[in-house]
C-alpha positions in Angstrom: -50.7 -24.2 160.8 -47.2 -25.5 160.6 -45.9 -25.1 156.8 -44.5 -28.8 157.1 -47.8 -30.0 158.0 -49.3 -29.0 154.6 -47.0 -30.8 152.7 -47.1 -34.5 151.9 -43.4 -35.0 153.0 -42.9 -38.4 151.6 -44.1 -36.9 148.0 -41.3 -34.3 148.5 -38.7 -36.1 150.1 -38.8 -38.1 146.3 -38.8 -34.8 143.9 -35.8 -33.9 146.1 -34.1 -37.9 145.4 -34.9 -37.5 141.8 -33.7 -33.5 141.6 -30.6 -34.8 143.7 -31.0 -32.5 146.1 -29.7 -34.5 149.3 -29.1 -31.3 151.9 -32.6 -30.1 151.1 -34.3 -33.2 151.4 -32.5 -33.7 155.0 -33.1 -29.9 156.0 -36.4 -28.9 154.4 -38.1 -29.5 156.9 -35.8 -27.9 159.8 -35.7 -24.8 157.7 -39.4 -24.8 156.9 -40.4 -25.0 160.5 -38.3 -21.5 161.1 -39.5 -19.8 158.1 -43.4 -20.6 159.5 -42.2 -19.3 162.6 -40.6 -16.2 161.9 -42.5 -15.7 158.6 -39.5 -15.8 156.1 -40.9 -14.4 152.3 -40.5 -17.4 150.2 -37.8 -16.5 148.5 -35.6 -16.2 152.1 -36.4 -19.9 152.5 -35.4 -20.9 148.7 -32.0 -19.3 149.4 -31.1 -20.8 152.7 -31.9 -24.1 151.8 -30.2 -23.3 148.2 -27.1 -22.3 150.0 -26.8 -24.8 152.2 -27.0 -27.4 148.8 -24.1 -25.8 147.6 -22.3 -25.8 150.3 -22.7 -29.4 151.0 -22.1 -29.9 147.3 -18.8 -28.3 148.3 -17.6 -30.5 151.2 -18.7 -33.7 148.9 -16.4 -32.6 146.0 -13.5 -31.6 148.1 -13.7 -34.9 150.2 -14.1 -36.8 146.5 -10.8 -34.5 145.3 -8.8 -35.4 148.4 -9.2 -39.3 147.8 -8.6 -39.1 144.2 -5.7 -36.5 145.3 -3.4 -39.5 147.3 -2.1 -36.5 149.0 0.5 -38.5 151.8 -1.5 -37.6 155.2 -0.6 -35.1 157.9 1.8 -32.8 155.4 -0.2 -29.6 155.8 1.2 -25.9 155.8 0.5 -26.2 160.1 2.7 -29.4 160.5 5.9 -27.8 158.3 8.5 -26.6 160.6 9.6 -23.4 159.0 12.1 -22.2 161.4 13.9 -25.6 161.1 14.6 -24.2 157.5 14.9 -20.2 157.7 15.8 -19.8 154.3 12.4 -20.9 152.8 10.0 -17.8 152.9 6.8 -19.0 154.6 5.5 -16.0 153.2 6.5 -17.4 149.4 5.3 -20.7 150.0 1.7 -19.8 151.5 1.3 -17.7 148.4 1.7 -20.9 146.2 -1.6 -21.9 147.5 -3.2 -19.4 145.8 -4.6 -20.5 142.1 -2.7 -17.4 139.9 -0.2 -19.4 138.9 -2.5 -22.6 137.8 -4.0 -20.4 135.9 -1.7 -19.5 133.4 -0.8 -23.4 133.8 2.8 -22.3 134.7 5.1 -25.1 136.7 6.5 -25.1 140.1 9.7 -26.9 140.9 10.9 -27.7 144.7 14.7 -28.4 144.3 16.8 -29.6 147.6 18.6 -32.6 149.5 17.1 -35.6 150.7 15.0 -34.8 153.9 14.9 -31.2 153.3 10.6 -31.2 153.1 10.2 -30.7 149.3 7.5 -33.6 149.3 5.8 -32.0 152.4 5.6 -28.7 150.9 4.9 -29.9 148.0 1.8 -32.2 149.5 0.8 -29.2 151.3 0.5 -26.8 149.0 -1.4 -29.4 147.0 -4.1 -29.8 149.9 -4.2 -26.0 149.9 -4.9 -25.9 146.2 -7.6 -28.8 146.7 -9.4 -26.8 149.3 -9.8 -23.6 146.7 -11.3 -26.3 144.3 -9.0 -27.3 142.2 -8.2 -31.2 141.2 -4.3 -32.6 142.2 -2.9 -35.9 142.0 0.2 -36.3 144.2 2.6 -39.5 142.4 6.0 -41.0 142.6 7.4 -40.0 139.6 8.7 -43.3 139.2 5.4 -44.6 139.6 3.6 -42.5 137.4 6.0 -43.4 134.5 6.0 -47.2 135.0 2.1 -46.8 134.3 2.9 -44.5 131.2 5.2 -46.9 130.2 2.8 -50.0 130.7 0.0 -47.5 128.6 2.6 -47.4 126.3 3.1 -51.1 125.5 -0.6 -51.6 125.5 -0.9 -49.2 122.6 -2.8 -46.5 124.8 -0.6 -43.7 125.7 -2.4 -41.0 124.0 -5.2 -42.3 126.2 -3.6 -43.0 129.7 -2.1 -38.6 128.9 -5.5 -37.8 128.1 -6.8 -38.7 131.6 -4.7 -37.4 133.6 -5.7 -34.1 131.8 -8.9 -33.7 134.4 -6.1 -32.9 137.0 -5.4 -29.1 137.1 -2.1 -30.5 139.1 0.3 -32.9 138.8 2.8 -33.5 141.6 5.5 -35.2 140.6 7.6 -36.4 143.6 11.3 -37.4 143.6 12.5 -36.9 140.1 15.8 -38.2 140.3 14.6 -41.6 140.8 13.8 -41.8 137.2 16.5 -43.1 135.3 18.1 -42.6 132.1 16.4 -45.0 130.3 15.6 -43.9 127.4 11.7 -45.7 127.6 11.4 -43.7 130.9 12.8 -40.6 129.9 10.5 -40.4 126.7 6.8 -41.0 128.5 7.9 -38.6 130.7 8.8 -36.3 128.3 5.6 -36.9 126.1 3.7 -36.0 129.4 5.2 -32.8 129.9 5.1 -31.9 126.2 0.9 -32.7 126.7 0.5 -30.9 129.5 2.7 -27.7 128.3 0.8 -24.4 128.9 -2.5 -25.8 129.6 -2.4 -27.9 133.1 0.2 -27.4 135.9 2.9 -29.7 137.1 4.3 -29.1 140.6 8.3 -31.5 140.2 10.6 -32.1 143.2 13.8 -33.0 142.6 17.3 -33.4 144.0 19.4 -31.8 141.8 18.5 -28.3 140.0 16.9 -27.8 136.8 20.7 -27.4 135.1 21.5 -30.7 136.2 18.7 -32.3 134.5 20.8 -34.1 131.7 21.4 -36.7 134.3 17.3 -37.8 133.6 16.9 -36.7 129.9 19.9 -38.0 128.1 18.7 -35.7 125.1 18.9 -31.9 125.7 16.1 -31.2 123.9 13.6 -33.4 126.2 13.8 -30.2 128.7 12.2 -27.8 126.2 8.6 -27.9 127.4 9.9 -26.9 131.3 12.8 -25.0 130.2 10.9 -22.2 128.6 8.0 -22.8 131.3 7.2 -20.4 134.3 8.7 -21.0 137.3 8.3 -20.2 141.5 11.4 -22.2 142.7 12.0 -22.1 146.7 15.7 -22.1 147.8 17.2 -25.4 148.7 15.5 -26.7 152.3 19.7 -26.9 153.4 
């Protein structure tokens, strides 16, 4: 007798919407009907189904990540013509999609011309890092700090920091748009300050990191990235 025709089905299909077990509930019964005819020991048929949960656990958080992510579409390791730029080291680059250096919540910073692919690379190595599990936002500097600086007025910085603290990395595109403001400048800075030695920041910018007095007026607003780890590429040109 067929195992799927001892069990009241409609009885299990709810344990499995209360456990919130959605891949089971759609493949109990697939999986069932191969165990009863191959004669699987019950704990066989636990971990298939089991596996197959976590997997499609798996898919679900990454496709949640990639949405929350606003990674700009089509920038992938595949699409980046490398040759166009010989003196970037694929080789380098792939390895940045590893997790080592999230870890240690070190920095990255892209540094080039206009048009030379930092936001691409960056974008990319951000979907890479998404698809080992980890959590990226991809932003406009410019309009990352406007909101900071809206948080600010409102009285809730702290708090506005403080959520952005579930990403293990920011990207930070185009910081030379930022200006010298001193209100822009100083969210910025309290954001790298927060995030120093604990959660990753991935920064593109024009101009290299010893140029960077023309975004923080005051020296000492560099401290947090100066002293940071760094994996800088070559300039794209």
């Amino acid at each position: 007798m067929s195992v799927t025709n001892t069990v009241d089905a409609a009885r299990l299909n709810l344990l499995l919407n209360e456990l919130r077990l959605p891949a089971i509930k759609v493949l109990w019964a697939q999986f069932a009907e191969q165990s009863d005819k191959e004669g699987w020991p019950a704990g066989r048929f636990l971990a298939t189904i089991a596996e197959h949960e976590i997997a499609e656990r798996g898919r679900r958080r990454t496709e949640r990540h990639l949405v929350e992510a606003r990674l700009p579409t089509g920038k992938t390791f595949d699409s980046f013509d490398f040759e166009a730029v010989p003196m970037i080291s694929k080789a380098q680059v792939m390895a940045l999609a590893g997790d080592s250096w999230l870890g240690k919540g070190a920095n990255l910073l892209l540094f080039g011309p206009p048009g030379g692919g930092k936001s691409h690379l960056a974008a990319a190595i951000g979907l890479a890092l998404i698809e080992n599990g980890w959590r990226v936002l991809f932003t406009r500097t410019t309009d990352l700090v406007q909101k900071l600086q809206l948080a600010r007025r409102e009285l809730n910085l702290e708090a506005a920091i403080n959520r952005l603290d579930r990403f293990d990395l920011l990207i930070l595109d185009d910081l030379a748009y930022v200006t010298k403001d001193q209100a822009e400048t100083s969210v910025l800075f309290e954001l790298i300050s927060a995030r120093y030695e604990r959660r990753s920041m991935l920064i593109t910018a024009n101009q290299p990191f010893g140029e960077w007095n023309r975004v923080f007026p005051d020296p000492a607003m560099t401290w947090p990235l100066s002293i940071a780890s760094f994996i800088t590429p070559p300039s794209s040109r």
